[in-house]
N, C-alpha and C positions, 0 to 999 in steps of 0.2 A: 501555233501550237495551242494556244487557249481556243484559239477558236475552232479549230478540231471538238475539243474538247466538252467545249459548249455544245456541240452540233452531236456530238456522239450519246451524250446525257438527252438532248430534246427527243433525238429518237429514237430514246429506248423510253420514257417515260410513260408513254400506252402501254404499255406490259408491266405495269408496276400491280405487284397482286396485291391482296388485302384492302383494297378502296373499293367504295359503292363506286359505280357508273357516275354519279354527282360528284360526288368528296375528290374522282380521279381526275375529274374535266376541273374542279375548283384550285387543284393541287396545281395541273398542266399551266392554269392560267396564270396564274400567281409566281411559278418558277421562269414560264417564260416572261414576265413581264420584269422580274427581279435582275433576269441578265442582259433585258434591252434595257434599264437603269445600271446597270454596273459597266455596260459597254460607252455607255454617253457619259459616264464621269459621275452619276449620281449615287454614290457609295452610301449614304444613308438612308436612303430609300431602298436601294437596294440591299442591307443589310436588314431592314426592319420587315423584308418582304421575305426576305431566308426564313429567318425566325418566326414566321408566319407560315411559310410550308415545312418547319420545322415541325412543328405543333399540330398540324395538319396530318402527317407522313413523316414520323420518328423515322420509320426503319430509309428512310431513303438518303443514300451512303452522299450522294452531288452536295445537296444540302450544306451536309457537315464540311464536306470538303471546299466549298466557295466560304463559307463563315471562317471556316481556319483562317484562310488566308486575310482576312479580316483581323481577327485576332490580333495576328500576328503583325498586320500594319498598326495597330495599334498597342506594341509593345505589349499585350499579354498573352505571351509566351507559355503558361502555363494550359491558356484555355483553348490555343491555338493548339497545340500538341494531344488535346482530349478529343479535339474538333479531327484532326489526322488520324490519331488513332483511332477513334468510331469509325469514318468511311472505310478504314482499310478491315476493321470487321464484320464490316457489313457487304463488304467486296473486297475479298484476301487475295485474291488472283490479279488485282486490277494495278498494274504495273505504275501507274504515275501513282497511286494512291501509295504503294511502295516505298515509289521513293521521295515523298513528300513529307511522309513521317519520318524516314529515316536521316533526312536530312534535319528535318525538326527535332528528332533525338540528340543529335552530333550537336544544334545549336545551344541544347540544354547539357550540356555534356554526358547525358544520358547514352554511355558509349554502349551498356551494355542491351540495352533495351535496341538502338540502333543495329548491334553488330546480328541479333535476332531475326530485323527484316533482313538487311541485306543479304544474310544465309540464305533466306526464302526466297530472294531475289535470283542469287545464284543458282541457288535449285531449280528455278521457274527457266533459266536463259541462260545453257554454261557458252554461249556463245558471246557474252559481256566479260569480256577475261577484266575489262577495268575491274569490275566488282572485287576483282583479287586483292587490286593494291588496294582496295577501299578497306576490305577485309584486315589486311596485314597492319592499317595506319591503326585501325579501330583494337586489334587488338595489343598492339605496341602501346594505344593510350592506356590498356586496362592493367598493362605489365603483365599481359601472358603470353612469352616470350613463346614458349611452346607451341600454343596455336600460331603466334606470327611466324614461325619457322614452318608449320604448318602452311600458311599461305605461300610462302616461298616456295614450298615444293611443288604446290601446285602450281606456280605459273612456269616452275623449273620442265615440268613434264609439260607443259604445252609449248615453251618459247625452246627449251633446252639450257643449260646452263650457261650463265656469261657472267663476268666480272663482278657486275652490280650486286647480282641474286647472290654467288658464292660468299662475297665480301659482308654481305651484311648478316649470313647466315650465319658467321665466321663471328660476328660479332656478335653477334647474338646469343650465342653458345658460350662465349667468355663472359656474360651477362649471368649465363645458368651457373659461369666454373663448372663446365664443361669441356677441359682446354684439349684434349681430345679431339674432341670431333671439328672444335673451330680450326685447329690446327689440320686435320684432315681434311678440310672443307677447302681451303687455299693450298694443298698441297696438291690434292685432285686437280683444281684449278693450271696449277703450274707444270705438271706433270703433261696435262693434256696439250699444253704450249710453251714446249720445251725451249724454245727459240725464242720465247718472250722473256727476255730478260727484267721487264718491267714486273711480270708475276712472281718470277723468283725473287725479286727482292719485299712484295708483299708476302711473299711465304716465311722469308725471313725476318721481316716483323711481327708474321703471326707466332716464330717462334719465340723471337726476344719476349711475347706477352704472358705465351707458358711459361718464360723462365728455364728454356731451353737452351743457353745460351751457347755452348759448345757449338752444337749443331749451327745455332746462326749466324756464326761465327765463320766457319768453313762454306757456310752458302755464300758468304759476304765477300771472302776474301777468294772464291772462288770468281765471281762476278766481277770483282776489281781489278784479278789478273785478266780478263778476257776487255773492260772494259774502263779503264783506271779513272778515268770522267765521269762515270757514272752518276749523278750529282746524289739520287734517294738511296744509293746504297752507300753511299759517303757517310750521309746520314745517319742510316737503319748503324752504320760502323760505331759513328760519335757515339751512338746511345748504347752500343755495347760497351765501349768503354767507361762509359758512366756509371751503368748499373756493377762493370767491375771495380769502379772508384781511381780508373788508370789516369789521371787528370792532365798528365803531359801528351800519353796518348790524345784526349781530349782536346786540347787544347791543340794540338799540330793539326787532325780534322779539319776543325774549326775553320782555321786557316786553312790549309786544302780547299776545303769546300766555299770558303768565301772567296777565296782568288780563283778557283774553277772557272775560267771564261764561257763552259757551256752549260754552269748549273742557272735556272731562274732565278730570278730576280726575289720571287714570293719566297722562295727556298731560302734565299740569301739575308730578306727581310724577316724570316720568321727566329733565324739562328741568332741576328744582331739581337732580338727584341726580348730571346731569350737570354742571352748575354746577359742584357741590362737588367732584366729582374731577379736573375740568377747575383748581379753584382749590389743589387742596392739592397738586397735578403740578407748575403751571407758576407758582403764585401764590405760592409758598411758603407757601400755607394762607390768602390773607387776605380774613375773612371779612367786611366792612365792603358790598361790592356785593350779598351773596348775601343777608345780613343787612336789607340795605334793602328787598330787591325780598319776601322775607320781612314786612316788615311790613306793605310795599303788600299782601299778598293777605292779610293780616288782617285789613286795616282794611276788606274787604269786605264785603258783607252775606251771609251764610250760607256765611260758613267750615266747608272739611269739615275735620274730625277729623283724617284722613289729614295735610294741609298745617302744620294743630297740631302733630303728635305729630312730623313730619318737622323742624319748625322746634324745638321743643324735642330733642331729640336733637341737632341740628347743634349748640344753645347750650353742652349738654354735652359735646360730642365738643371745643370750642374754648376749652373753660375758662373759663367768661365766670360771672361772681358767682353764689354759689349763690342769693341769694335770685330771681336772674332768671330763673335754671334751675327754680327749684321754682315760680314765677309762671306760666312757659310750660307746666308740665306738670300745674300745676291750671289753665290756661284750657282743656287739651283734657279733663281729665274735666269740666272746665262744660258742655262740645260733646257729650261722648260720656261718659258716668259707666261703661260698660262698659270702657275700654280698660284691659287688666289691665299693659299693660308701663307705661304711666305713671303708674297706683295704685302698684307696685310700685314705680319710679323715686322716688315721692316717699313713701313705706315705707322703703325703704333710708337718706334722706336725714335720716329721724326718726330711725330705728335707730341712725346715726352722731349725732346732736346727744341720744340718749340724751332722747328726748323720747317714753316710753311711751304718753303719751296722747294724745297726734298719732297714735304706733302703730295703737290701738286706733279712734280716730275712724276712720283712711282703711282698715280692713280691715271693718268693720262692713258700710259698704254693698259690697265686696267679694263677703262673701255671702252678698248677696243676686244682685251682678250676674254674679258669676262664681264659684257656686258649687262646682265644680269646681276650682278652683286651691286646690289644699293649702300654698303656699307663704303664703298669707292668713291660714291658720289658724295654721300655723306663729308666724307676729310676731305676731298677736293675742295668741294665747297664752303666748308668751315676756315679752311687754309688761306682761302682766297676773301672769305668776310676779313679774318683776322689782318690781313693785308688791305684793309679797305678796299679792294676790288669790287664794288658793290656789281659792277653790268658783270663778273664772267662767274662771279659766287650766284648771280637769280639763274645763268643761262648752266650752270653745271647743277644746281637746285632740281632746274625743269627737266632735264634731260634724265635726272635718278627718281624723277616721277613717274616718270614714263615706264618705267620697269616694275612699278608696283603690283603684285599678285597679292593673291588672299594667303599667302605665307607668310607673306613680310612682317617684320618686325612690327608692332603698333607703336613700339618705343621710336625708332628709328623711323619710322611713318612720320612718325606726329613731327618729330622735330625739324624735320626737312619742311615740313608746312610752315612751323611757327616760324622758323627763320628767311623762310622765303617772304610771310607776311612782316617782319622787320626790315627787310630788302627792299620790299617792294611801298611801302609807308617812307622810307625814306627818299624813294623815287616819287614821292607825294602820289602814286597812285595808290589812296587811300582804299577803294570799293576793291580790287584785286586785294590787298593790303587781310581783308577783313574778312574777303571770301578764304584765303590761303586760311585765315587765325579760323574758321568756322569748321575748314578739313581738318587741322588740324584736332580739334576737340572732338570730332568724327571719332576716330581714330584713338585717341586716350584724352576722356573727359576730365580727367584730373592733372591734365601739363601745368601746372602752376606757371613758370615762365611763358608759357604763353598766354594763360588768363591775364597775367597780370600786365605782360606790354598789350594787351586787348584792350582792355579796361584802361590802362593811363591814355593809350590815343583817342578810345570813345570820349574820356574825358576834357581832352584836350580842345575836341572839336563840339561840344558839351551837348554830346549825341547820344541817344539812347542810355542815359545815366543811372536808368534803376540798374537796368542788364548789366552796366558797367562796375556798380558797388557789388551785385551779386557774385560777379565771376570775380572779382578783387578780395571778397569777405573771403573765400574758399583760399587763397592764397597764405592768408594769414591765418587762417586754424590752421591751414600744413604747415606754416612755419611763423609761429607770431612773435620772435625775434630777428626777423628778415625785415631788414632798415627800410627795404627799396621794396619789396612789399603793403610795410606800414607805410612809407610815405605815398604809394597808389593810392592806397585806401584815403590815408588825411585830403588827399586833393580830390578825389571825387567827391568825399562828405565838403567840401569849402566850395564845388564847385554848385553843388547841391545846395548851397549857402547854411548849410548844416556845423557854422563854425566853431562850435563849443565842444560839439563832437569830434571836430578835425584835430581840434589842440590837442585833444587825448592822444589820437595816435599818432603825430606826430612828432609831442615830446618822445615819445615810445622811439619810434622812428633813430628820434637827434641822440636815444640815450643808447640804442644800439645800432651805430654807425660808427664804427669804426674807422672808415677811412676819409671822414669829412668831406662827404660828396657836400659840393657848394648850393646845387641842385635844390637836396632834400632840407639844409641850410636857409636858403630861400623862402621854399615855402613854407619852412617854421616861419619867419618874418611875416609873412605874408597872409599865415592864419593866426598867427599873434597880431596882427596890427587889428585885422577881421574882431579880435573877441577886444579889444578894448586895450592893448597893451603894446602901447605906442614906442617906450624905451626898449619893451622886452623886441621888439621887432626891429627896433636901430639898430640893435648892440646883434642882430643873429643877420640883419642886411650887412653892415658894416665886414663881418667873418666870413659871408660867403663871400663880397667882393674883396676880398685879401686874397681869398684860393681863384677867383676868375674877374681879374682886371680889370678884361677890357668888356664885362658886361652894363652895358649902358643905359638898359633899362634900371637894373640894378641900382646905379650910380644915380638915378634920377630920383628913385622910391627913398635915399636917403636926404638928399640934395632938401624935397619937398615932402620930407616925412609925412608919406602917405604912401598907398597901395596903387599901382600902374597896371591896370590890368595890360596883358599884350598880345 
């Protein structure tokens, strides 16, 4: 297409009036040199060469219309739209120039300036009937329902009338309060297909909207004798009796229509969902009616999923006993073993009762059935750390990397990295270990749990140390009451032989630890002994070996009151 277009501009360029014999050979040169630079990928050259046979030949329309496009790759939108509208008056006939503007109009919401070409479009080509529907959206944006019913008619006189065009005409005219003619619009409709009993019951909604309710009243229950399953005129029924306030009438519908074994599912799903807002409005939530008619459509024969998974959520949303909540949302993976929110609703539920092998049971067939959901891999994996499983917590890890797309989570990214880098550090394959901890900050540079086991093992193996306090510092401005934090930090600075520094934060550390890790205990000892405080370091070796016995190093650093490196 462009290169048509290119080709159709070179050879009209000789016939460009208003140029000396020179100025038009200078113009030629320059234009074509501008589009063998825009065809090989040189956009800056090629844009500074437009603007040069801008200046050269205003009036020449190609010009304006290749810089548009420019513009407009560069987000300015305003100038791109000046650049389209020049060429198209400089050549008003010239169909791509058209509808380049017009589409440039539509992206500035510029509806009305838009629905201007496309008219001229239309008039240029009534053989584009699309331009109609273009016509009807553009006027629908401006809310001038009128013209849009206008367009209607038009495509009504060329396609002839069908469903879609009368139906929205219908609405449209209830838009003006109108109800007249929208009512007449779907009655023609139905009239003309007497045997559609699908039309006659949209006619008898268009009457319930006049407020004609007699009348739809007698189409309805004409419809219901001929076809008592009917499931939309069950319906168009319910909402007569609403708007009469017959609430027992209503409520038997209801039922009707939800135990109908040939109404849909969506039909069935839209009436529950109104129930429930209809009960949590005016009911003050009580769920005991909605609940019943709930079970009546379970106790049918070939329950769908959908009425499952809707009915366990309602149990959840009213707080009603977990064990009944996790019953209703293992009867719809019985129905449907793919649905991944109620695999996950009853995941969560194990995760909270700290039940890893429920965990690992419901994410298994997971994926297989929904391989793609990394949130799977995630609690498999976590289930299986917490179990010490370290070999099938890295191989279910690996496996939910594998699925990673540029959708994913960066939260749920990053953490399947950092913890694979704990996994794999503990399998002493350190360089994997460090590579996992490097994607993982890929991913969200601010994982504090992963800086910080980063940084204690850099530490540990007293490797790269600046990098190690850097990404440990950042740990504790996110949280500098974090015991296991500040004690990173204290041992990097001690391993840095920075020990006056380290007692700082790892009193900080001993004063907020709460649960006497022996650990962090230690190496207070151990940077107490470092600044000169030989008792202060007994008396915190001595406490940590109370909480861990059988540490031997420990037992020696007191034995020989001194520091053992290990």
């Amino acid at each position: 297409m462009l290169a048509r277009i290119i080709l159709s501009f070179m050879l009209g360029l000789f016939s460009l009036p208003g140029l000396s014999q020179s100025s038009q050979r200078d113009y030629d040169l320059l234009f074509h040199e501008a589009m063998l630079q825009r065809q090989k990928g040189h956009h800056d050259s090629a844009f500074d060469l437009l603007s040069r046979c801008r200046e050269l030949k205003p009036e020449a329309s190609e010009v304006y219309f290749f810089q548009a496009q420019y513009f407009a790759e560069m987000k300015q939108q305003d100038s791109a739209q000046w650049c389209y509208r020049r060429a198209y008056e400089l050549e008003p006939e010239n169909m791509t120039y058209m509808e380049t503007l017009a589409q440039a109009c539509i992206d500035q919401n510029d509806y009305a300036a838009a629905t201007e070409v496309v008219e001229k479009m239309y008039t240029a080509d009534k053989s584009r009937q699309e331009l109609l529907e273009m016509l009807y959206r553009l006027y629908l944006q401006q809310q001038d329902f009128d013209k849009a019913i206008e367009m209607l008619e038009r495509m009504e006189a060329i396609d002839g009338r069908s469903e879609r065009l009368s139906l929205t005409k219908s609405q449209l005219y209830l838009r003006l309060d109108e109800k007249e003619k929208a009512i007449r619009e779907v009655e023609t409709l139905a009239n003309e297909h007497p045997n559609d009993v699908g039309y006659q019951v949209v006619y008898a909604n268009s009457l319930l909207a006049a407020d004609r309710n007699d009348e739809a009243y007698n189409v309805l229950t004409r419809i219901l004798t001929e076809e008592p399953d009917n499931a939309r005129a069950q319906v168009a029924l319910r909402d007569y009796y609403q708007n009469e306030g017959d609430s027992l009438a209503v409520d038997s519908l209801t039922e009707l229509l939800l135990l109908n074994p040939t109404a849909p599912t969506d039909i069935k799903i839209y009436q529950l969902r109104d129930l429930i807002a209809e009960s949590e409005q005016t009911l003050d939530g009580d769920s005991t009616k909605i609940l019943h008619l709930m079970d009546l459509l379970m106790a049918q024969k070939d329950v769908d999923p959908d009425i499952a998974e809707l009915r366990a959520a309602y149990m959840d949303l009213k707080k009603m006993p977990r064990d009944t909540i996790a019953a209703a949302f293992s009867k719809v993976l019985e129905l449907a073993p793919d649905r991944a929110s109620s695999r996950l609703h009853l995941v969560q539920m194990a995760w909270d009762d700290e039940d890893d092998q429920r965990i690992i049971d419901l994410c298994q067939p997971a994926r297989e059935y929904n391989p793609e959901e990394m949130v799977f891999y995630y609690y498999q994996g976590m289930a299986y750390y917490r179990q010490k499983d370290v070999d099938n917590a890295l191989e279910t890890f690996r496996n939910g990397i594998n699925v990673i797309n540029e959708d994913s989570s960066p939260l749920i990214v990053s953490d399947f990295y950092a913890i694979m880098g704990d996994l794999l550090f503990q399998k002493n394959r350190e360089r994997e270990a460090f590579e996992a901890y490097d994607s993982c900050l890929q991913w969200k540079p601010d994982n504090v749990g992963c800086l910080n086991n980063y940084a204690y093992y850099l530490s540990l193996q007293s490797d790269r140390l600046d990098e190690a306090e850097q990404m440990s510092y950042k740990t504790i401005k996110a949280e500098p009451k974090n015991a296991t934090y500040l004690d990173t930090y204290a041992w990097i600075l001690f391993v840095q032989q920075r020990y006056e520094e380290a007692r700082i934060y790892i009193d900080l550390a001993i004063e907020n630890d709460s649960t006497g890790n022996s650990v962090v205990t230690e190496h207070a000892g151990d940077i107490h002994f470092m600044t000169g405080d030989t008792e202060g370091a007994l008396e915190l070796w001595q406490k940590a070996l109370a909480d861990d016995p059988s540490n031997k190093i420990l037992a020696r650093k007191i034995k020989r009151k001194k520091y053992i490196k290990q």
